[in-house]
N, C-alpha and C positions, 0 to 999 in steps of 0.2 A: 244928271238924272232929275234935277230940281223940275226940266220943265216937264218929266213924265207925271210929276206929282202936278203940278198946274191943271193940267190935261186933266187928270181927278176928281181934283175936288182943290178948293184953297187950302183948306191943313185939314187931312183926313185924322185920326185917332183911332189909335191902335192899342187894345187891351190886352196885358201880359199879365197870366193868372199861373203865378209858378214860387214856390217856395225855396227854390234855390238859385238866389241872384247872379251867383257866379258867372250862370250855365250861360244867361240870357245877357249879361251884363256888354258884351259885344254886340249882339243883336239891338239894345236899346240904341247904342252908341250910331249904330249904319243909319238906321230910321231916323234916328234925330238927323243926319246929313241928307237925307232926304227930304226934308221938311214934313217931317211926320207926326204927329200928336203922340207920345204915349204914354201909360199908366201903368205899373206895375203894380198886382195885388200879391200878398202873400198867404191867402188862406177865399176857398170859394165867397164864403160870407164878404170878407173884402172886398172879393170879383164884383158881386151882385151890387155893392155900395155902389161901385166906381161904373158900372154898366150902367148904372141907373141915370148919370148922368149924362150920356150919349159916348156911343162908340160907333167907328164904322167897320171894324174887324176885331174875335177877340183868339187869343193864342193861350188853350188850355195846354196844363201839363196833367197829362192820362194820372199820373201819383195821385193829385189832388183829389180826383172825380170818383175816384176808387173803382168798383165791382157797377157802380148804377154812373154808367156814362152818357145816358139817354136823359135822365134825368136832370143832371148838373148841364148839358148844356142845354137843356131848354129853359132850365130856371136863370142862366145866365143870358141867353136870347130875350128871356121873355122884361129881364129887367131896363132893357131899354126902347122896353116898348115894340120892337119892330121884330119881328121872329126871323125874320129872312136875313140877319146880320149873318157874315161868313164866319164862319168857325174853323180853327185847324186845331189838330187835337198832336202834341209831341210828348213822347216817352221816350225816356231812359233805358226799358226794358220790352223792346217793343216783339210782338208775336200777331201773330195771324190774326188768335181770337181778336184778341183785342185791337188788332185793326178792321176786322169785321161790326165788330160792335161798335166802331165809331161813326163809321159809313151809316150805320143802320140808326145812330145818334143824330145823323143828319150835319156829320160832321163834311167840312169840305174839301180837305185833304191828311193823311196822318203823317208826322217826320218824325225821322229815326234821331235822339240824340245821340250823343254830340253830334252837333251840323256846323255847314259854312253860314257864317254871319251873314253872307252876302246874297248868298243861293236863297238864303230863306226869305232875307230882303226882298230880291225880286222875285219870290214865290207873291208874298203880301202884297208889291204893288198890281201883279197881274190877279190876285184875287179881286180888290179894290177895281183897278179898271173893267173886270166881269162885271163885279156888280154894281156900275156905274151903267154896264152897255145895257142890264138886264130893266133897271130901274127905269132908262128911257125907250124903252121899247113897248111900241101899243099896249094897251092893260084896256079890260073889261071889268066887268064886273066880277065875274068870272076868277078862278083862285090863277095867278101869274102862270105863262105859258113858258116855252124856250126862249131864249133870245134868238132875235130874226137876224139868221146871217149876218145880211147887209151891217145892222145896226152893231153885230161883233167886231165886224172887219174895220167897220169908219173908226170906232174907237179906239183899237188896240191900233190901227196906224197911226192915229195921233200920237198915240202914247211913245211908240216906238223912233219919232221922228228927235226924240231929246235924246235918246240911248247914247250911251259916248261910245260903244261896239258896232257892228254887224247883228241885226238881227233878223228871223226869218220867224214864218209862222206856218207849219207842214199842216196838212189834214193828212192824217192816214189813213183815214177810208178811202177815201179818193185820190191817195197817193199823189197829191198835186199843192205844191209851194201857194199859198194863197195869202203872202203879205211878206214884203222885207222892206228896210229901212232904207236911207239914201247911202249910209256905209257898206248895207251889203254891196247895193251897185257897184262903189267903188271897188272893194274888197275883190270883187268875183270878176271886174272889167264889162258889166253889162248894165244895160237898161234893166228897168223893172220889169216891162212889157216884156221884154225875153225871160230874165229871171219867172217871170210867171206861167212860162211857156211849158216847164219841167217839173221835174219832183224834186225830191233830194240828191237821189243820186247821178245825176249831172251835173254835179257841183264838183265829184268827186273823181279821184283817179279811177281806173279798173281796179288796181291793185294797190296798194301803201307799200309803203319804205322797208316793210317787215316781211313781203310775200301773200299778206294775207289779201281774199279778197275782197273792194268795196262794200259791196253787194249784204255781204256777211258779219260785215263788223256794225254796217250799220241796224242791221235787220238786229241783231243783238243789243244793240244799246236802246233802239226805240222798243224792244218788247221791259227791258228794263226799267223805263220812261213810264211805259202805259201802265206800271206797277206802281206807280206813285214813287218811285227813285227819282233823285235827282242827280242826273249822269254827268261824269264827268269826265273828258278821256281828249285822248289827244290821237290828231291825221293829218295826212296830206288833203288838202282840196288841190281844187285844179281850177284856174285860169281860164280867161275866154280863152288867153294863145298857147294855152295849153303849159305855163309852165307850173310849178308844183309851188302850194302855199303851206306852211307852215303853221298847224291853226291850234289853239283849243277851244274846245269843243265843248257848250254847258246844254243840255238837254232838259225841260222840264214841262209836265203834262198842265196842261188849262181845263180846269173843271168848269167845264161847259155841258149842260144836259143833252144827251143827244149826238156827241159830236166827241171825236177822238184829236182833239187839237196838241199838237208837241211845240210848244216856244223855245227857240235854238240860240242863241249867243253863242257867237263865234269873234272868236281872240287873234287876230292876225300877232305869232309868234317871229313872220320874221326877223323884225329887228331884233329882238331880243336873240335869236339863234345867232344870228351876223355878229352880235357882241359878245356875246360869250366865245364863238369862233376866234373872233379878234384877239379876245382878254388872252385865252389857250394857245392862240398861235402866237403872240406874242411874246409870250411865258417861255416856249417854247424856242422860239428864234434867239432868246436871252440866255437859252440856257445852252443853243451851241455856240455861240457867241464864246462865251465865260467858259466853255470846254475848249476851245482852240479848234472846232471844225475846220476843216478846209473852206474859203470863202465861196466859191460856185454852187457847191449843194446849199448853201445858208443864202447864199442870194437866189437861189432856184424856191426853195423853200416861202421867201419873203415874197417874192411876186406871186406863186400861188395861193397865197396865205388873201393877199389884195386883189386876186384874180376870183377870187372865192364871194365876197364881197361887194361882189356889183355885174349884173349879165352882159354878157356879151363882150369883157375889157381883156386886154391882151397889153401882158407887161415886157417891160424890159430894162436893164439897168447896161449905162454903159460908162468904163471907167478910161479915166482921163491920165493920161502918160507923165511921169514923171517933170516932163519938158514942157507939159501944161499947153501941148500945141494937138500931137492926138488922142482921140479915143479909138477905143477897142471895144470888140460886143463882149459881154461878161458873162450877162443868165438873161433869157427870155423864152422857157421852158413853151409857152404856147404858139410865140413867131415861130412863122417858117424858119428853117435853119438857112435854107437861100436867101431870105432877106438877111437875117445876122451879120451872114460873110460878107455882105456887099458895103456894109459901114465899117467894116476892118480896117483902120489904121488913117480913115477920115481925117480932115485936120480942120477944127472946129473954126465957127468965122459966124461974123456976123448975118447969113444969108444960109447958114446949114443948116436946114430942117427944123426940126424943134430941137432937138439933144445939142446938135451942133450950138444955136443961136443962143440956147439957154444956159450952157455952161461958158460961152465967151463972155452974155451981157452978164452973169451971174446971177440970172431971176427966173423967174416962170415964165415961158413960153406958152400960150394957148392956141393951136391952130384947129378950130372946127372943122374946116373944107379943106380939107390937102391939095383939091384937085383946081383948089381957085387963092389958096394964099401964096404971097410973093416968096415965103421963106421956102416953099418946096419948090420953087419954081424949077432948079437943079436936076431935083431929084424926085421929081412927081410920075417918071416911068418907070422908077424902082419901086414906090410902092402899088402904082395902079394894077399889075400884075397876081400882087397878093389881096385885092379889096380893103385896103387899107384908106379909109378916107377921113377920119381925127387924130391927131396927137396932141395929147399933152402933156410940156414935161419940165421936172423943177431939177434942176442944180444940184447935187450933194454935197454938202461942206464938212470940214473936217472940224476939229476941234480950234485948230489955229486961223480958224478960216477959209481956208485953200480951197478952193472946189477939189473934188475927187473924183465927181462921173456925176453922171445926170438918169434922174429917173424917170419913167416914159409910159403914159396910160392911151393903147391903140384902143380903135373901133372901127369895127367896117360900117359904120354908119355917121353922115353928118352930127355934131354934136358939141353942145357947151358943157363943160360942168357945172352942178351942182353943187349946192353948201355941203353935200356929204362925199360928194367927191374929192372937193380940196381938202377934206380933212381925211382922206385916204393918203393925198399925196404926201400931206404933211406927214400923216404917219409912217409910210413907205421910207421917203427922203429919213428920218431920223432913224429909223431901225439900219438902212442902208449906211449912212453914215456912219454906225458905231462898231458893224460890221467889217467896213473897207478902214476903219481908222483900227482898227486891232488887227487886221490884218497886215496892215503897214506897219503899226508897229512892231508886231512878232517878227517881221522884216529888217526893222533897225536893229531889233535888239540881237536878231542872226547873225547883222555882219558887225554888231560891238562883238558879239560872242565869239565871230573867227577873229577878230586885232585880237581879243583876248587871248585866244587859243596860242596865236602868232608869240604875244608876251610870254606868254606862259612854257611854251616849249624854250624860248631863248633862255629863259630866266633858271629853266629846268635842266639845261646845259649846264650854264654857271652852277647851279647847287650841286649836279652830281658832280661838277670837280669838285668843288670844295668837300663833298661828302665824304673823296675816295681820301684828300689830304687828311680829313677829320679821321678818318676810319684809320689809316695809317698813323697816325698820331692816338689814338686811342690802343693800338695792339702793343705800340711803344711800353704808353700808361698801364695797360694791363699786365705785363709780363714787370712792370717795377711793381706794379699791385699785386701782385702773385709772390711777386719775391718777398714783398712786407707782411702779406698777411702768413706766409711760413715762418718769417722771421718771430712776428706777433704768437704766431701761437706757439712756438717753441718758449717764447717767453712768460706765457699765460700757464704753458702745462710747468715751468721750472718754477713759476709759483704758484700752481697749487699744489704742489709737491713738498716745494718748501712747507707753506700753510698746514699740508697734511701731518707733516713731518713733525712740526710743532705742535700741532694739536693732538697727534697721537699720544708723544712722549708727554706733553700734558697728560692728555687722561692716564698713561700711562702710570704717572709719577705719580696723580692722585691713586691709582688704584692702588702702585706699589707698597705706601704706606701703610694703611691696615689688613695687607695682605701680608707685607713683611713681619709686620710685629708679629701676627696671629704665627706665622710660619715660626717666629725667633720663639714664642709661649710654647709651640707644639714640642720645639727641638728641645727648650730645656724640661719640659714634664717630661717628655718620653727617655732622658737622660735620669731622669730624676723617679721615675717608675721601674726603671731597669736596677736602679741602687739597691729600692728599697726592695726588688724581689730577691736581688741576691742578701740583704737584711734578713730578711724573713726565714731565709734556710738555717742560718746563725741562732736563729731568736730577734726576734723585732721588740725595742724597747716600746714604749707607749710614749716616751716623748720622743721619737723618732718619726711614729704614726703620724701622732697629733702635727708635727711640723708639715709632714709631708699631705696630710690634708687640709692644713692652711695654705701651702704654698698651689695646692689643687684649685680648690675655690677662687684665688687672685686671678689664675689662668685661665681659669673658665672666665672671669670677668670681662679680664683684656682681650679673649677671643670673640666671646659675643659684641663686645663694643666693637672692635676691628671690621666683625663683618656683616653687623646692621650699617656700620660707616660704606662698605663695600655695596652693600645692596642698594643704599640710596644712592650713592654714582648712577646705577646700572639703571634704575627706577629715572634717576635725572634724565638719564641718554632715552629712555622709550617715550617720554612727555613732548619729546617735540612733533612730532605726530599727534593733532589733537582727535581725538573719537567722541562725537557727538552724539552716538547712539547712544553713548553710557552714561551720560549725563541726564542728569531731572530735572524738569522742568517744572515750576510752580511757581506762582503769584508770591512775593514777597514785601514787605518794608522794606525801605531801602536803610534809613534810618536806624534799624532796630537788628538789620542786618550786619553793618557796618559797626555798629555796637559791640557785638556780640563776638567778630571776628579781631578787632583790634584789642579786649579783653585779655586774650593768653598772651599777648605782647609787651602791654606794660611793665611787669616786671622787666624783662629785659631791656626796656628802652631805661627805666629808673636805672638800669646799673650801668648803663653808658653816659648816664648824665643827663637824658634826652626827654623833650616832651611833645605828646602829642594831643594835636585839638582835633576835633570833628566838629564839619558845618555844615548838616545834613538835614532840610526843612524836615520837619512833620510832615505825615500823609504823600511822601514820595514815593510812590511802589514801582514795581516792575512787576510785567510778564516773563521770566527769563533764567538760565541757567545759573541759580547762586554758586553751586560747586566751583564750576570753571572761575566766575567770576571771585570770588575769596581764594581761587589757587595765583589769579591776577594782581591783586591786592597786596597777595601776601609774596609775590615773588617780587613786587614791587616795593613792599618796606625791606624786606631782607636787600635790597639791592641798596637804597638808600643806608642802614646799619652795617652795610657792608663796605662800601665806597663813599659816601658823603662826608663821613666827619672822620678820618681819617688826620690827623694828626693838629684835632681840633677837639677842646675841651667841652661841651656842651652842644645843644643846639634845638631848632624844633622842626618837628613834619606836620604839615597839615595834611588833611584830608577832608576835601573841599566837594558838594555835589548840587547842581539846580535842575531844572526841568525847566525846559521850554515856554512857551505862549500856549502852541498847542497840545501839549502835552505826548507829544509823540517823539522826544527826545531826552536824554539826560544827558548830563554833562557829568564829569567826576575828575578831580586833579589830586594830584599827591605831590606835592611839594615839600622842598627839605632846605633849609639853610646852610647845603655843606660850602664844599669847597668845587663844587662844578663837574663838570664835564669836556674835557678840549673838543674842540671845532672838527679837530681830523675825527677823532673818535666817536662823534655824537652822529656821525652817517652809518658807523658799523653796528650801532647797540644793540642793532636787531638784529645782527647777523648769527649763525649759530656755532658755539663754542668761541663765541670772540669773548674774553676778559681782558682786563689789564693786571689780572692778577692770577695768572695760571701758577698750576705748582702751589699755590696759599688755601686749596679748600674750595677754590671756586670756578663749577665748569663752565661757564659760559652760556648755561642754557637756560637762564631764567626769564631774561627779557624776550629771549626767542619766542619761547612756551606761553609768554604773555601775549606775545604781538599775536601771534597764531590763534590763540583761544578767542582774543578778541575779537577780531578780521572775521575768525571764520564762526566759532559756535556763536558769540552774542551777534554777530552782525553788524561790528561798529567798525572804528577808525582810533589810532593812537596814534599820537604827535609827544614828541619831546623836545623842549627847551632848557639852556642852561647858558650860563656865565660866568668865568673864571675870576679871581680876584676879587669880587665884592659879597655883599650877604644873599644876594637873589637866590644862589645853589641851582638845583633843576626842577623843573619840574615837568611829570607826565598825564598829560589828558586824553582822558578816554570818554569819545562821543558814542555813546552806546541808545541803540532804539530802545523805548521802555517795553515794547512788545518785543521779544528777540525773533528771529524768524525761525519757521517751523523746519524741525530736522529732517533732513529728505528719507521720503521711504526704503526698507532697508533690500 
């Protein structure tokens, strides 16, 4: 477009009077590639500064100008001296009035923001070449008249001769094309002299792609136009031979007094269509490919896809035999099918047409004239029948090399190819190629898959014998596994019978004792009640009373002892079972807890000789059940006073407790310096009613009741170690969380 500015003026300058850079900041950008002059004000005052020192177009924003637009641009015309400078006036918020009032401003066209950078570009140079055409046109004295035809048309063709488009110049009064470029020519297939012979609509189909008609799409877009729009829309034109172009279509009115002039830029979108087509069909051939289509519709596909892509070519792909000696026809959806059949099973050679010669030498074959090159010399009355008078065609290779088939561009017309032709071929040949090479391999990998099949059935003979010997030799194993595991549980139930047996007469034998005594206290008072009533009929002395209410009082003792001793057995037997609803939960010291619960114990430990330490930091708390946990503690030293120092004169227990790093654990051990615990026995401690002291006082249930409260209400773990023969004793740790977990709802 540099040389439409030449044509001009040498660097015109262009005033932009607008306070939001943003809008415009594109537009400066285009015009500067134009070779264009421009200034940017930000406030009218500014404008007037920079007008002052010459412009030759200036681009107000309606915002600035406010309610008096008449005025702001003539105070900006008038500062550079020349009043006739072209004005375009753009708003943001644009409306009728205020396009009326611009016009009557003596404004030279009004645009709607947001706009194309470019449209508006070439709004500005077609202002610029107006009034270039105006400024050299006769002048009197007289105030400036119209510009004279003539002197419009010489200059906007000059202009129009740098355009990198198609451009045309309509008058719609006179509905007659009156100026296009040397692109329209090319574009449209005509001279200008013909081009000038028509109006617009000769350029155009009857109808577009869409049903609608010519006639009406355009009459619509140039009333658009005549509105001061700048249109923009997309059609079919039409060809001098009539075939269909692909265009867009930019419409914009020439403020000429007098005269309804529409400047047209037109976009030849072919190519662009054909590579999008390309990019699409491509994508597409790729994606039957990578599906496993059958190769014939995917080879149908790829030659229409190339057939698409260039007028009047006629494809065909033909695939080369195993034995690398025939081909066969494959896809050539637009050839005759009577020509197809007639190269059926051909056997390629140096002197066979194009496909033949081309996959023997393994290159490209180009034959323009069929009906004069030495390679159809064979077979020039198999094609002359169909108007086949070019082939050309390249070779397909496989990944390893191989040729595969050869791909084949017909015409019924003499003809070389083009630089865009060979890169059809190329494209053709490698889409082709990856096709026929998946194809084959889904081939190999068929007949690996039947030897496999073959293996696999042999292989599947052998396992089902061996399965039926395994299966047979398993009913064997089963029926000795059946007979062991009868045997096994016969011997499982004769010890837990035994176990039960034991542990009954255990408890039993505890119970029996303060049930017996209480029963031996009852028999002698009720013997000793029945004396003193037959006493009483006699005369009852007072020292007879008095004996017989001491001896009363004794047996009252030994009954209430016998069978508080009796209720706490029964109390021991309900604890294994822990209830965590009935327990309380609250924040404690742990310290101050531990205190307070080993307190009623001392004594006791003093009269076995014993001593006990606690090493329980300061400010160690819990969230957590103390009840359960001090029923823990204390079933825990009673076990150690119980079994530890057992036929040992002295000794000590500690009671050890830390907390974590993060403090979301505690640790606590009770350890004792007895005499141990054996290896077999230190697996059972937790089991319930196990002692090694039944029948002596002690049911078995304490370490149970521990394990359980732990595990389950605080939420921890116990482990117990011990060692026989030295000072180490046992000792039990309990990992307890300091937060205990929350009792499930009831």
């Amino acid at each position: 477009m540099n040389q439409l500015i030449s044509s001009i003026t040498d660097r015109a300058n262009v005033l932009l009077v607008s306070n939001s850079p943003n809008e415009v900041r594109e537009l400066l950008y285009v015009l500067d590639r134009h070779n264009l002059g421009t200034g940017l004000a930000g406030d009218i005052d500014e404008g007037v500064e920079l007008a002052a020192g010459g412009t030759d177009l200036i681009l107000l924003d309606a915002a600035l100008a406010g309610s008096n637009i008449g005025a702001t641009c003539m105070r900006l015309r008038n500062a550079g001296g020349r009043h006739s400078v072209p004005l375009l006036l753009m708003s943001a918020t644009p409306s009728a009035e205020e396009q009326g009032r611009s016009v009557g401003a003596g404004a030279s066209d009004y645009i709607k923001m947001p706009f194309n950078a470019r449209d508006v570009a070439e709004k500005i140079l077609m202002e610029l070449a107006l009034h270039k055409a105006e400024a050299s046109a006769p002048h009197a004295a007289t105030p400036p008249r119209p510009v004279h035809p003539q002197t419009l048309e010489v200059n906007y063709h000059s202009i129009l001769a740098g355009s990198p488009d198609a451009v045309l110049l309509f008058d719609i009064d006179n509905e007659l094309l009156i100026d296009a470029n040397h692109l329209a020519e090319e574009l449209f297939g005509m001279a200008l002299a013909e081009l000038l012979q028509g109006g617009m609509e000769p350029l155009f189909p009857k109808h577009q792609s869409d049903g609608r008609a010519s006639p009406q799409l355009l009459e619509e877009k140039i009333r658009d136009t005549l509105q001061g729009k700048i249109v923009v829309f997309r059609a079919s034109c039409c060809h001098r031979d009539s075939h269909p172009i692909a265009c867009e279509i930019r419409l914009m009115r020439l403020s000429v007094p007098g005269r309804q002039l529409v400047h047209a830029r037109i976009i030849d979108l072919t190519e662009r269509n054909l590579a999008e087509a390309m990019r699409s069909g491509q994508s597409a051939l790729l994606e039957m490919v990578a599906k496993g289509a059958p190769l014939v519709p995917t080879l149908n596909q790829l030659l229409l896809l190339i057939e698409g892509q260039s007028r009047g070519v006629l494809c065909s792909i033909m695939l080369l035999d195993d034995d690398g000696t025939h081909m066969h026809s494959a896809a050539g959806p637009s050839l005759p099918t009577e020509y197809m059949a007639l190269l059926e099973g051909v056997a390629i050679g140096p002197g066979v047409g194009s496909c033949g010669t081309a996959m023997f030498l393994r290159e490209q074959v180009v034959v323009s004239d069929i009906m004069r090159d030495p390679l159809w010399a064979p077979y020039r009355e198999l094609a002359a029948p169909f108007g086949l008078r070019a082939c050309w065609s390249q070779p397909i290779f496989g990944q390893d090399g191989a040729v595969l088939g050869s791909f084949a561009m017909y015409y019924r017309e003499v003809r070389q190819p083009d630089a865009r032709d060979l890169e059809l071929i190329d494209t053709a040949t490698d889409l082709a190629g990856i096709a026929i090479g998946r194809m084959r391999h889904e081939r190999e990998l068929q007949r690996h898959r039947t030897h496999l099949e073959e293996l696999v059935a042999e292989r599947t003979a052998a396992l089902t014998q061996a399965k039926e010997h395994s299966e047979q030799t398993n009913r064997e194993l089963a029926a000795a596994l059946e007979n062991l595991s009868i045997t096994q549980e016969e011997l499982v139930r004769r010890d837990k019978l035994a176990a039960l047996g034991a542990l009954v007469a255990g408890i039993a034998h505890e119970l029996n004792t303060p049930i017996g005594n209480g029963l031996v206290v009852a028999t002698t008072m009720a013997e000793r009640t029945r004396e003193i009533q037959a006493s009483f009929l006699d005369g009852l002395r007072r020292s007879e009373l008095g004996a017989y209410l001491t001896q009363a009082s004794e047996a009252d003792a030994i009954m209430l002892r016998n069978l508080q001793r009796a209720a706490d057995l029964v109390s021991s037997f309900k604890q294994i079972a822990v209830d965590r609803a009935s327990s309380q939960r609250r924040h404690f010291l742990l310290r101050q807890f531990v205190a307070e619960l080993m307190l009623p114990l001392c004594t006791q430990l003093k009269a076995a000789g014993l001593s006990l330490t606690q090493d329980v930091p300061e400010g160690l708390a819990m969230d957590s059940y103390p009840g359960p946990l001090g029923q823990v503690l204390s079933n825990l030293l009673e076990n150690c006073l119980r079994h530890a120092f057992e036929g040992r004169s002295g000794g000590t227990i500690n009671v050890r407790a830390r907390g974590s790093d993060d403090g979301k654990t505690i640790t606590m051990s009770i350890a004792d310096t007895g005499v141990g615990i054996a290896a077999d026995d230190l697996v059972h401690v937790y089991d319930p009613f196990f002692t090694t002291k039944l029948g002596s006082g002690g049911s078995g249930l304490g370490l149970h009741v521990a394990h359980n409260i732990v595990t389950g209400v605080l939420g921890g773990h116990i482990d117990a170690t011990s060692s026989i023969g030295d000072a180490s004793g046992t000792t039990f740790t309990l990992q307890l969380p300091a937060v205990a977990p929350q009792s499930p709802a009831p």
